[in-house]
N, C-alpha and C positions, 0 to 999 in steps of 0.2 A: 754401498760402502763396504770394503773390508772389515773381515771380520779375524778380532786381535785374538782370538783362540787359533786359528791356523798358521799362526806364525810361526818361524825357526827363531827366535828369538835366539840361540845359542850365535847363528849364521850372521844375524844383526850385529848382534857384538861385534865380532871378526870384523863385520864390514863399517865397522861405526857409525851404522843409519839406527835411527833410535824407532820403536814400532808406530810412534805416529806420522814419523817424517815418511816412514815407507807408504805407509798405509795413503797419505795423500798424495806422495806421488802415483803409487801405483793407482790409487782412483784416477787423478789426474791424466795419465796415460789412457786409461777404459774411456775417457771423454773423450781424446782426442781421436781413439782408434774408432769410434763412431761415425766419423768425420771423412776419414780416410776408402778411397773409393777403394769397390772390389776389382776384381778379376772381372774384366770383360765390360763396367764401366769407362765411361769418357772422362780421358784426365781433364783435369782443373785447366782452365784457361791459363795463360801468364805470358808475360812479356820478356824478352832479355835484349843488350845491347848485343848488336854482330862487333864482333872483334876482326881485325885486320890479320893478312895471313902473320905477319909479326906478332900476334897478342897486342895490338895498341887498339882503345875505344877508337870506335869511328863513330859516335853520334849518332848511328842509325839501330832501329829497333824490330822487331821480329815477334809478333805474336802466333802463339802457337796452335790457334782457332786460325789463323793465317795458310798453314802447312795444310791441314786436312784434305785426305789423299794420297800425302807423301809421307812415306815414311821415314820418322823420324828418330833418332838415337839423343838418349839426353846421357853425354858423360860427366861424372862426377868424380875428380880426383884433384889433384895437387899439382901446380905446376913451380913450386917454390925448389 
């Protein structure tokens, strides 16, 4: 757990997160970053639908334990 002596508490203010809301989420985050593979581990398996050259679902599905050997590009951004 965080420990509520190192806080900017001045900076909280400012940001309107109060020192306990911080302090659980930033544990909360050290939980999850346990979790999260390193450098040069095997990403997490997962699945996704293939989208048609239009962007329309096609029904069919793609796991990524499926790809191994080829490489692969995962892009994330916004098509709105």
């Amino acid at each position: 757990m965080s420990d509520m002596a190192d806080l900017d508490l001045e900076r909280l203010k400012r940001l309107e997160i109060s020192p306990e809301d911080y302090i659980k989420v930033k544990d909360e985050a050290n939980e999850r970053e346990k979790r999260v593979p390193g450098i040069g581990d095997p990403a997490p398996d997962f699945e996704l639908e293939l989208l048609s050259d239009d962007g329309k679902r096609t029904g069919e599905h793609v796991r990524l334990s499926s790809l191994r050997g080829t490489p692969v590009l995962l892009y994330f951004g916004s098509y709105t």
